[in-house]
VOGU-3710 file (C-alpha; in Angstrom, 3 decimals, decimal comma):
1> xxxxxxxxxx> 20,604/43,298/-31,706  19,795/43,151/-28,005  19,445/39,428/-26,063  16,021/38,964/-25,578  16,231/36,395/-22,522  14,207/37,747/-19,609  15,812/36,455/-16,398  12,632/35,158/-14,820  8,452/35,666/-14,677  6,289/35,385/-12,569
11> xxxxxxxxxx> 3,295/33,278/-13,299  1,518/34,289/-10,261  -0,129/37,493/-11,609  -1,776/40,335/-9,370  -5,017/39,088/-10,545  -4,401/35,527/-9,092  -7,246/34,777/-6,034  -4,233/33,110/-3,753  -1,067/33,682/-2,206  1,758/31,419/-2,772
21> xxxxxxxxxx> 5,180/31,691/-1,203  8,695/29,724/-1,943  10,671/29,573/1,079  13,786/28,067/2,279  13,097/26,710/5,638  16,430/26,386/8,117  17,086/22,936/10,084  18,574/22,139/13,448  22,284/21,046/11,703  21,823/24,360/8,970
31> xxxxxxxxxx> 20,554/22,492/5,985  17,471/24,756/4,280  14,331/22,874/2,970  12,421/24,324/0,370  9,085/24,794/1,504  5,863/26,323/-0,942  2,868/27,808/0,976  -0,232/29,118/-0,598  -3,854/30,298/0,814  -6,803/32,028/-0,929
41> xxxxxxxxxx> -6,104/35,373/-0,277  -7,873/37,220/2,655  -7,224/34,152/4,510  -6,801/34,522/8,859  -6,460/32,557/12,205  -6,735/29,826/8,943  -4,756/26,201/10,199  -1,718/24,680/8,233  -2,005/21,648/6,414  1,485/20,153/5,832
51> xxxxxxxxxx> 2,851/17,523/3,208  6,436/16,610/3,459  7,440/14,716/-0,323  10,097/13,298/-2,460  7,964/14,047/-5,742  8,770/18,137/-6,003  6,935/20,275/-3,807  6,979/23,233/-6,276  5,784/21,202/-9,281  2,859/19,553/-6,648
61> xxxxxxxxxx> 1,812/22,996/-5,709  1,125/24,636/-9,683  -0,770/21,518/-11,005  -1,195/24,200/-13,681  -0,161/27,649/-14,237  -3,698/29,595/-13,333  -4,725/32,366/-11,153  -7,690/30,308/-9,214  -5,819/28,007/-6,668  -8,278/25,531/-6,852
71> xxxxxxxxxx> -5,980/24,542/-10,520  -2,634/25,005/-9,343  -3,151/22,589/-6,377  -3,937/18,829/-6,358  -7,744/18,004/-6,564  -8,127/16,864/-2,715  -7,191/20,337/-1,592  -9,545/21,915/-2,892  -12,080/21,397/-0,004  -9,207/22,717/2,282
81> xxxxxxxxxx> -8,116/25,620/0,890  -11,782/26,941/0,167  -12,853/26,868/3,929  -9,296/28,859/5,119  -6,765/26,161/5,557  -2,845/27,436/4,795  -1,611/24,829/2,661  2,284/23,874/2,681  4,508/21,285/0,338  8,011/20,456/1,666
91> xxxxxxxxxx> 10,920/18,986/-0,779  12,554/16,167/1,799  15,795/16,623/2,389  18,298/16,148/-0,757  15,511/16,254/-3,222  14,623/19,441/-5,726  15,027/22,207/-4,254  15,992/21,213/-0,437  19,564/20,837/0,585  21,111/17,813/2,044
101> xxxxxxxxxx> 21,544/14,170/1,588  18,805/11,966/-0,003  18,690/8,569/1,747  15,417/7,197/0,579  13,230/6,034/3,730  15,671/7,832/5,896  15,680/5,701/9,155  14,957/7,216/12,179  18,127/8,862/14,176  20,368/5,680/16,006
111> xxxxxxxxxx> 21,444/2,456/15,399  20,893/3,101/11,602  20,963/6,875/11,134  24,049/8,009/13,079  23,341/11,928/12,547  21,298/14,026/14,344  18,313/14,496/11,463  15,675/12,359/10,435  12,190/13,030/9,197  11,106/13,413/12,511
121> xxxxxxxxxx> 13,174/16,142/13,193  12,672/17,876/9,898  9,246/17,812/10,195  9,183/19,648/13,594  11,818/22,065/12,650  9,454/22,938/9,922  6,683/23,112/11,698  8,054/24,923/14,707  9,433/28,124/11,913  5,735/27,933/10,100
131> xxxxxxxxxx> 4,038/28,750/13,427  6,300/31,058/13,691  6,601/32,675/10,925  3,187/32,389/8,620  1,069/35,527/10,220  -2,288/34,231/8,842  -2,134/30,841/10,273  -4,110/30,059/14,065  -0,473/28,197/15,176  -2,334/24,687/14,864
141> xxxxxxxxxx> -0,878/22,472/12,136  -1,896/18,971/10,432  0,034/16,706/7,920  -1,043/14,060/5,248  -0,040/12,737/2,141  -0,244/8,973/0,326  2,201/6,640/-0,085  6,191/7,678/0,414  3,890/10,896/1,955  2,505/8,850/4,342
151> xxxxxxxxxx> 5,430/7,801/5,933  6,979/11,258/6,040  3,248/11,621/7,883  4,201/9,119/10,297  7,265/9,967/10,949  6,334/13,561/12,435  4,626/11,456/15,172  7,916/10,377/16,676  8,669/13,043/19,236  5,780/15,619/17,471
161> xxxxxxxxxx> 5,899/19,356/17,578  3,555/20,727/20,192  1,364/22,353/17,315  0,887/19,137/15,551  -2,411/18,891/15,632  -3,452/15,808/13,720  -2,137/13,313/11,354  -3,268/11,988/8,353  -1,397/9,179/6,784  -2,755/7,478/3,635
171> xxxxxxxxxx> -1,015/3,970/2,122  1,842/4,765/4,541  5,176/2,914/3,242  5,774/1,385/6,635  7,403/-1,979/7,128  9,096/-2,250/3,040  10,059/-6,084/3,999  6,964/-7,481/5,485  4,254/-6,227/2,867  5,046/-2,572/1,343
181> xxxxxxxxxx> 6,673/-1,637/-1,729  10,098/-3,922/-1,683  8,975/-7,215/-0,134  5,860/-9,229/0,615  6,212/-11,903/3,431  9,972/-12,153/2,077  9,008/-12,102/-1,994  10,848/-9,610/-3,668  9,340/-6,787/-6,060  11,242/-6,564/-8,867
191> xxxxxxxxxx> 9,396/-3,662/-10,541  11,415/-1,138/-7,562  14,273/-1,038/-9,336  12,438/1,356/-11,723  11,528/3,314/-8,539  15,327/3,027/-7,449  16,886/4,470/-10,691  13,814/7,228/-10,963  14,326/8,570/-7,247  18,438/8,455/-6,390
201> xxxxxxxxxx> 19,745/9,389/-9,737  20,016/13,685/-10,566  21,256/12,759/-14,592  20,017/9,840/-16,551  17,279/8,595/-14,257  14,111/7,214/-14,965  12,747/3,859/-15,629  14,791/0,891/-16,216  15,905/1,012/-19,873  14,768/-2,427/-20,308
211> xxxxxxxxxx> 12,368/-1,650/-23,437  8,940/-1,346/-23,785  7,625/-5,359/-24,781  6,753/-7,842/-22,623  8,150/-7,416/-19,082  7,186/-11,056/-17,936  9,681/-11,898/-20,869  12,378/-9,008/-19,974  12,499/-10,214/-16,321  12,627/-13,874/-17,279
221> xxxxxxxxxx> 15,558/-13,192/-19,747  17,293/-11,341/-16,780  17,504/-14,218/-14,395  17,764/-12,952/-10,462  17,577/-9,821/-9,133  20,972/-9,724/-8,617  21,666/-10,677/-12,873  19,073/-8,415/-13,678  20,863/-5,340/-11,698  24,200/-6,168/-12,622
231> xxxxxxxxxx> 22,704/-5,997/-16,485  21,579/-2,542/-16,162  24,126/-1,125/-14,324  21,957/-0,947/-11,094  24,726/-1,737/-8,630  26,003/1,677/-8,806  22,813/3,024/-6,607  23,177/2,614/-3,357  19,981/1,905/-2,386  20,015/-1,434/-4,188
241> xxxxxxxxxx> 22,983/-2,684/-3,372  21,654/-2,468/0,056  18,054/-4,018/-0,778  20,214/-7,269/-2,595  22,193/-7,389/0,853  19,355/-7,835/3,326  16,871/-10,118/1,256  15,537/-11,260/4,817  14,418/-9,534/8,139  17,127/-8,431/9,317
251> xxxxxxxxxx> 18,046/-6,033/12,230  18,311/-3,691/9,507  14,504/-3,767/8,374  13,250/-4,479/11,675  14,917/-1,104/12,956  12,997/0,773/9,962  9,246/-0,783/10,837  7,577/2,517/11,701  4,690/0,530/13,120  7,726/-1,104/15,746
261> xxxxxxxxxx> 8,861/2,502/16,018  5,606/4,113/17,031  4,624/1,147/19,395  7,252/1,431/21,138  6,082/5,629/22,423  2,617/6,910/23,429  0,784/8,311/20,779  0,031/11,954/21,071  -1,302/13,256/18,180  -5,267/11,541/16,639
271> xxxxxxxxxx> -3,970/10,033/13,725  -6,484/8,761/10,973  -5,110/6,127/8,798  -6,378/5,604/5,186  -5,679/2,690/2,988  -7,081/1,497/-0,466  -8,833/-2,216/-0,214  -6,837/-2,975/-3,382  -3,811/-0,461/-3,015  -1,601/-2,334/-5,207
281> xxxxxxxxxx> 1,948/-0,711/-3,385  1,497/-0,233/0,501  -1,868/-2,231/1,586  0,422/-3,433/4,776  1,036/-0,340/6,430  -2,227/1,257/7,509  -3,812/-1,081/9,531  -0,255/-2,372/10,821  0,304/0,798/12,299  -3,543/0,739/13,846
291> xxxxxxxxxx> -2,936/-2,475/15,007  0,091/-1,199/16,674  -1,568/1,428/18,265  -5,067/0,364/18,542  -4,082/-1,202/22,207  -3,280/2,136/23,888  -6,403/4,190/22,593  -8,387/2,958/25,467  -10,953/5,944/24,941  -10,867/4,885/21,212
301> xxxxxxxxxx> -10,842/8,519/19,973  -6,517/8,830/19,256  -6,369/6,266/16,774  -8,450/5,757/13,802  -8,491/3,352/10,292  -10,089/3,824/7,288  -10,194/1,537/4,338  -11,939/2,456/1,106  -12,502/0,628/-2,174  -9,493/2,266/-3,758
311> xxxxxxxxxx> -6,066/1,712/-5,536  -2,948/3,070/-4,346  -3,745/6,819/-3,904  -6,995/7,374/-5,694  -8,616/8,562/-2,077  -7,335/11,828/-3,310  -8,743/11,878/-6,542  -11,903/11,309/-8,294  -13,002/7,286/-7,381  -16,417/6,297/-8,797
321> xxxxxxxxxx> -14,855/3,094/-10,063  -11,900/0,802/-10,008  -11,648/-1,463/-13,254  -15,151/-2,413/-13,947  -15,856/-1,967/-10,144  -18,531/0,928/-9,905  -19,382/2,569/-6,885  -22,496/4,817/-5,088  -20,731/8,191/-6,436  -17,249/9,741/-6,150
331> xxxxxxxxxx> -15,981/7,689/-2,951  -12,888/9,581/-2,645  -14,518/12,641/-2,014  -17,263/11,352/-0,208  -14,273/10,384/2,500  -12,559/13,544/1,932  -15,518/15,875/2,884  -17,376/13,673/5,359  -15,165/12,071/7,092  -11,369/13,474/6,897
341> xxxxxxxxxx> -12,245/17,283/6,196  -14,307/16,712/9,679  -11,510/14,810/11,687  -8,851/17,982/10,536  -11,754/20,543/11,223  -12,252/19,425/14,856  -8,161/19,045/15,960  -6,829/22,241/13,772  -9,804/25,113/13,978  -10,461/27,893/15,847
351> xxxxxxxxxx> -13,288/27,634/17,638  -13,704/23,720/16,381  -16,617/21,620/16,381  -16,723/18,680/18,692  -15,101/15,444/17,059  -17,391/12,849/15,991  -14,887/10,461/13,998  -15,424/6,852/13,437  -13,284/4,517/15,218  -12,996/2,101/12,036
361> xxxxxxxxxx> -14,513/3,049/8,378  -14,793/1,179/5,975  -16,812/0,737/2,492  -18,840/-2,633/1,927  -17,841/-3,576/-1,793  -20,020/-6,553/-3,450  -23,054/-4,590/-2,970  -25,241/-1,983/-4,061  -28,429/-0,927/-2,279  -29,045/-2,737/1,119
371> xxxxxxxxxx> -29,457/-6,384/1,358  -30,656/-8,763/4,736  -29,526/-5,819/6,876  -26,511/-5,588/4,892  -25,484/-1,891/3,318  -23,622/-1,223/0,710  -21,127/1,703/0,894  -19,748/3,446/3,868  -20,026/1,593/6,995  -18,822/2,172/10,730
381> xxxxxxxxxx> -17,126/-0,194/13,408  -15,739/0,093/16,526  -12,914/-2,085/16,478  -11,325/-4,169/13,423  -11,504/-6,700/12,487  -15,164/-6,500/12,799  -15,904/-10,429/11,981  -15,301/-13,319/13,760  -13,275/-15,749/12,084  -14,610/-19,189/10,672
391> xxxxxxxxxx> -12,552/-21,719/8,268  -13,285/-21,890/4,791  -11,846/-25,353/4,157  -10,233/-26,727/1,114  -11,812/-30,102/0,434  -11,956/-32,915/-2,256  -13,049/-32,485/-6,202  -11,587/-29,251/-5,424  -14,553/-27,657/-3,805  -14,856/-25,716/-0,372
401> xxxxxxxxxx> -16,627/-26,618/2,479  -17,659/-25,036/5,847  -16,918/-28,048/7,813  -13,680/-30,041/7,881  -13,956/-32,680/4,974  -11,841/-35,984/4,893  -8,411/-36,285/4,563  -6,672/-35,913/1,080  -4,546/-33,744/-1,703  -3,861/-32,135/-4,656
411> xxxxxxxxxx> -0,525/-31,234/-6,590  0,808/-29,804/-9,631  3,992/-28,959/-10,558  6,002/-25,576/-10,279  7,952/-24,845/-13,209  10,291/-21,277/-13,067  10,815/-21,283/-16,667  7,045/-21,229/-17,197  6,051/-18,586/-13,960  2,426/-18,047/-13,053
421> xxxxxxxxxx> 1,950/-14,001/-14,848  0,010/-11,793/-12,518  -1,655/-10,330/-15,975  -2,422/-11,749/-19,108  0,521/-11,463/-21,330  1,971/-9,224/-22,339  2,346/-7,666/-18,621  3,203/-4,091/-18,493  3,307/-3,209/-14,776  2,376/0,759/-15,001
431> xxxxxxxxxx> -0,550/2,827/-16,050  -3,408/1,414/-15,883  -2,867/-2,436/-16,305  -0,607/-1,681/-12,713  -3,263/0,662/-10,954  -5,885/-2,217/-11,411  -4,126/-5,252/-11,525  -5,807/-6,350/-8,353  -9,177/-6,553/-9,637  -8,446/-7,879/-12,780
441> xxxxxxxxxx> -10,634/-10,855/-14,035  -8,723/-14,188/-12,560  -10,587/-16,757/-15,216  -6,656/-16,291/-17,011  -5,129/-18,278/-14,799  -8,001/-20,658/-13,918  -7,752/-24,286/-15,552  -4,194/-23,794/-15,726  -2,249/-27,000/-14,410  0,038/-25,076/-12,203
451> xxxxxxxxxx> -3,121/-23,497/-10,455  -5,162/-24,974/-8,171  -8,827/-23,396/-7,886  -11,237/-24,536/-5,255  -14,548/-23,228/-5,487  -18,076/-23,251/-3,023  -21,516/-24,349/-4,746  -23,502/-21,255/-5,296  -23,921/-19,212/-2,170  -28,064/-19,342/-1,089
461> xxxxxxxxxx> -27,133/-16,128/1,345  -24,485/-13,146/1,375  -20,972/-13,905/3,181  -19,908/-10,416/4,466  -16,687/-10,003/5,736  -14,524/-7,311/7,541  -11,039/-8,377/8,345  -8,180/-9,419/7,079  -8,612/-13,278/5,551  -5,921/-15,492/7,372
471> xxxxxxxxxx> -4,596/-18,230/5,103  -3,541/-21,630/6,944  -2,087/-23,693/4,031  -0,762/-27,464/4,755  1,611/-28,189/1,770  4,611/-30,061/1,318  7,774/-30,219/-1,629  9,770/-32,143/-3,401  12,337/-28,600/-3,765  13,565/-27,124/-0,776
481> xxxxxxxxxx> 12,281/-24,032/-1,123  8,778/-22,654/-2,474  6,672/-19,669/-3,066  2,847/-19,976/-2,022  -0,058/-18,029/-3,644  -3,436/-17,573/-2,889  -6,117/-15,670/-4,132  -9,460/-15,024/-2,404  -12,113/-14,693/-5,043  -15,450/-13,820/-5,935
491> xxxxxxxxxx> -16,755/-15,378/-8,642  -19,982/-13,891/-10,181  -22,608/-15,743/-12,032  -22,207/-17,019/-15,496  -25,260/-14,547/-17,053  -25,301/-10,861/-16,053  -27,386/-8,744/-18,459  -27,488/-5,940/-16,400  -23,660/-5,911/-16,209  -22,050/-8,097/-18,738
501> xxxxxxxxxx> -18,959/-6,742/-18,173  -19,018/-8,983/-14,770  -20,940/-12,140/-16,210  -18,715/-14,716/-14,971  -16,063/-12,570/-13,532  -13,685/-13,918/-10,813  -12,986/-10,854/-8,728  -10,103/-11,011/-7,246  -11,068/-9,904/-2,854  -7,409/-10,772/-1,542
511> xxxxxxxxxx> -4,135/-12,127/-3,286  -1,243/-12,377/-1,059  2,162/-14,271/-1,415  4,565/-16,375/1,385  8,053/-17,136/0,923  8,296/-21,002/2,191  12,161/-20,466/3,374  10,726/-18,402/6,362  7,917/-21,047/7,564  10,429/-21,022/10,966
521> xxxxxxxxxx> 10,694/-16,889/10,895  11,428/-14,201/8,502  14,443/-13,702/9,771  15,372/-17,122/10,010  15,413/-18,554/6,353  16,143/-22,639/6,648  15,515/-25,154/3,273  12,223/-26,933/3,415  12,539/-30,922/3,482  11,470/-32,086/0,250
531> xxxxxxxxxx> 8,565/-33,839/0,947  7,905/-32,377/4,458  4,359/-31,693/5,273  4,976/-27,733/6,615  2,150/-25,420/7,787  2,265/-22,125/6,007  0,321/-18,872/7,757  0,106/-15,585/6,596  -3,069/-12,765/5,736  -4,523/-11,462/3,302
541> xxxxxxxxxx> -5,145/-8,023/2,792  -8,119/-6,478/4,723  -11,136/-6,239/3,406  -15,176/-5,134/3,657  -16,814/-7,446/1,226  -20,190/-8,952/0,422  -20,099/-12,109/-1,139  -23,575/-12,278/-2,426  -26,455/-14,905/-3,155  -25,781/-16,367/-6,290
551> xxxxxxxxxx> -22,540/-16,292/-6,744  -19,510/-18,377/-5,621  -16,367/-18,075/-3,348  -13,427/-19,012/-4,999  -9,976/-20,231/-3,375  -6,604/-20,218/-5,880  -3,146/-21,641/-4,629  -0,265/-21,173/-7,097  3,430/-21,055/-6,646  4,789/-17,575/-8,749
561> xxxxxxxxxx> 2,986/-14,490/-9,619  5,392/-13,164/-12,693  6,918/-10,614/-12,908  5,972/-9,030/-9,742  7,552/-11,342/-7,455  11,126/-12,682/-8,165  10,510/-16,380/-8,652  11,868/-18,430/-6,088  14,736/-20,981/-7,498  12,701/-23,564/-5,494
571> xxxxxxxxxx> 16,595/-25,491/-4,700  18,530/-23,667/-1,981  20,608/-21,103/-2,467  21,543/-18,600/0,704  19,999/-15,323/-1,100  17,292/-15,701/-4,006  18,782/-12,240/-5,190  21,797/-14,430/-5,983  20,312/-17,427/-7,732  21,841/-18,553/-10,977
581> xxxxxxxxxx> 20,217/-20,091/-13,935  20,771/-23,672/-12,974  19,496/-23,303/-9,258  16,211/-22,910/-11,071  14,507/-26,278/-10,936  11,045/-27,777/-11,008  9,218/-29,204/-8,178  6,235/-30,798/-7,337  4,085/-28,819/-4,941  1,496/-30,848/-2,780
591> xxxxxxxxxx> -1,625/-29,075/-0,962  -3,333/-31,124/2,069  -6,954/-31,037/2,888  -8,923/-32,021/5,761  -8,400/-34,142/8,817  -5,074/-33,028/10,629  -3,600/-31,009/7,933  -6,905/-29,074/7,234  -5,529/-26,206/4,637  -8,259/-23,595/5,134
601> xxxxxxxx> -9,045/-19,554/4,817  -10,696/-17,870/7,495  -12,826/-15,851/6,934  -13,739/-12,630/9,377  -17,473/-13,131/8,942  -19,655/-10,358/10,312  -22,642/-11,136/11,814  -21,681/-14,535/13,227
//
């Protein structure tokens, strides 16, 4: 009897039509990255597209095990690899196959990263041995990716490689406090500790073994953050003991803002920026960082933003719809071979055509077809926002109005044992019900008496708007401490036969949460006086949407949106990660209208 293990096979046969290579790329303090690069064979002079991930580079580069390379890489390369781009994955540092330490969003080198590497420098290292060393490339090199990618694609703009070409970031994780994946204007998302446990632990990692019901129940039960990690073990991961010790804005998340970080140097490299409309994980980064760096571009051709009518992510896959959202074809490649195929072409080619790329693009959502000079689909700007801002006031019998009504108020009361969901029950926050949550069909949560809804009379023409809606809320407590809600909405008319599925829908356009602790500062958390008329301020997300004739804009204002946010105690307590059960009290939450405490959204109108 002979063993009849075979040490290894190669599934890359002679017959395959590409070339892919596993390498170990050296760094400056002798740590190796493993690094996969793969081209259609015959490929020359061909540029380097570069993505730099925590989600394993070799599994990311043999989508499945074929010999035609437009299988074994992820859909969106497709368009690159057939016109002679060099494609490249890179493990980051301490993940899969790379060597080294794993500190997830590893801060750039100082105050917080006292060693000598960071993805800055691992990014040009790699780039500096690829130009180097991969014969069939022309020496110019790009990078993208989405989410935790974008950032790494960010980060190689601090102090870029000389062959870094162009940039490409898409949903960038960039500030995690203000409004990426861990915090929202000082909310906490609970659902990271499943990312947490899935990303730092090598045996037993994974989601939180909390079950598979109802997590609006299974996050109630837990209590805090801080119950809810000590429960499941959580506090031996060092990355959330260190989330539960800065719950505000501390030095220690201020120093990680890449948006800060790239402000603070001249931008040398054309960066497009990409972000969903309803990207339900990073929609803060993208146009943070253009905002950041829109000021310097004064020939408005180094810095560009794009927002499309996507999820988290789905610009790099097929996106003819989101939820019951359809669109004018496959937008995601529509933006992928029109508009970012053509910004790489013209920085990384030989020979390159001249760059025609859109200061600001963006896709009009509400609308199909063309209406009163308004188009549906892509659209172009030069500068964002592209509206000019005008109130949307609440006013009495909890309508809207245009102008300032008379002075007066509504309240309801805030109950933590009975949270707000952000789904109807039961809420499962992955799949699909997570991917889509956004757009999901508000009418659960209308009429209930912890939600306020203020609505307009039927609109006579279409409201378009490009911006990002700025909420100015006047609303006092009788806790000392509150969470604030509010939900831009469409609502569509009550009959639809064309589209039933939308009869009566209330589309949710922007839904964005404040903390009330930090009405003085987010890094200044103070108790509100109970009773204290305060003025809250914060945005929504941005947005390019066409409110049309016949239907109706709708305003929400709610204090907990369960089980995505922690829910805020609403007595004091120094750190909400920290509450216990009986810091968890009702209050009664009071919104002002009109006269000098005029609660209102503004709306960035175009066309005004």
């Amino acid at each position: 009897m002979m063993n009849e293990q075979v040490a290894s096979y190669d599934w890359v046969r002679p017959q395959a039509d590409y070339i892919r290579r596993e390498v170990m790329i050296p760094m400056r303090d002798g740590k190796k990255l493993f690094t996969v690069i793969v081209m259609r064979k015959g490929t020359h002079d061909g540029p380097i597209l570069l993505s730099r991930t925590p989600y394993n580079a070799g599994k990311m580069s043999s989508r499945n095990r074929s010999q035609k390379i437009e299988e074994i890489l992820p859909v969106m390369d497709a368009d690159f690899v057939n016109d002679g781009y060099i494609r490249v994955y890179q493990d980051v540092r301490g993940l899969d196959g790379s060597e080294g330490d794993y500190v997830m969003n590893r801060p750039l080198r100082g105050a917080l990263n006292p060693t000598k590497v960071d993805h800055a420098t691992d990014t040009y290292d790699t780039i500096d041995w690829l130009v180097k060393n991969v014969k069939e490339s022309n020496g110019k090199v790009g990078i993208t990716g989405s989410s935790y990618l974008g950032f790494t694609s960010l980060m190689a703009l601090v102090d870029p490689h000389p062959a870094l070409k162009a940039s490409v970031p898409q949903s960038p994780m960039v500030d995690g406090w203000m409004g990426d994946d861990w915090f929202h204007n000082g909310a906490f998302r609970m659902f990271g500790f499943d990312y947490d446990l899935s990303q730092t632990v090598k045996k037993g990692g994974g989601s939180v073994p909390k079950g598979t019901g109802d997590e609006y129940q299974a996050y109630l039960d837990a209590g805090s953050a801080m119950q809810y990690a000590k429960a499941y073990g959580l506090l031996d991961l060092p990355v959330v003991r260190k989330v539960l010790e800065h719950p505000s804005y501390d030095a220690w998340w201020q120093g990680q803002a890449v948006d800060k970080l790239l402000a603070a140097r001249k931008l040398t490299v054309p960066t497009m920026l990409v972000v969903g409309q309803w990207d339900q994980e990073d929609s803060y980064g993208a146009p943070a960082v253009y905002k950041a760096l829109e000021p310097q571009d004064t020939n408005n051709d180094m810095v560009s933003l794009v927002i499309g009518p996507w999820r988290h992510s789905q610009v790099n896959y097929e996106a003819r719809e989101l939820g019951p959202l359809k669109w004018e074809g496959d937008t995601g490649g529509q933006f992928r071979r029109n508009y970012m195929k053509p910004f790489l072409d013209c920085h990384l080619k030989t020979n390159a055509p001249k760059c025609d790329t859109p200061p600001v693009l963006t896709y009009a959502t509400g609308l199909v077809g063309t209406m009163d000079g308004i188009k549906g689909g892509w659209e172009v700007s030069q500068k964002w926002p592209a509206g000019s801002y005008t109130p949307l006031y609440l006013a009495g019998n909890y309508g809207l109005s245009w102008s300032k009504p008379a002075a007066g108020s509504d309240s309801y009361v805030s109950d933590p044992a009975k949270p707000v969901p952000m789904l109807p029950r039961p809420v499962h926050m992955q799949g699909e019900e997570w991917k889509t949550w956004l757009v999901h069909d508000q009418r659960f949560v209308d009429g209930r008496p912890d939600v306020l809804s203020y609505t307009t009379g039927v609109l006579d023409k279409p409201v378009h708007i490009m911006g990002a809606p700025k909420v100015e809320l006047h609303a006092s407590t009788t806790g000392q401490d509150s969470d604030y809600v509010v939900k831009l909405i469409d609502v569509y008319p009550q009959e639809n036969s064309a589209n039933p599925e939308l009869a009566g829908y209330e589309l949710g356009v922007g839904i964005e949460i404040f903390r009330g602790r930090y009405v003085h500062g987010f890094d200044k958390p103070q108790p509100l006086e109970p009773g204290k008329g305060y003025t809250f301020q914060w945005s929504l997300p941005n947005v390019d949407h066409v409110f049309l004739p016949g239907h109706k804009i709708m305003v929400q204002v709610q204090s907990s949106l369960f089980p995505l946010y922690d829910r805020n105690p609403q007595s004091w307590v120094p750190s909400i990660m920290e509450a216990m059960p009986k810091d968890y009290v009702k209050a009664t939450e009071t919104v002002q209208y009109g006269g000098d405490a005029a609660s209102a959204v503004w709306l960035p109108i175009a066309g005004n």
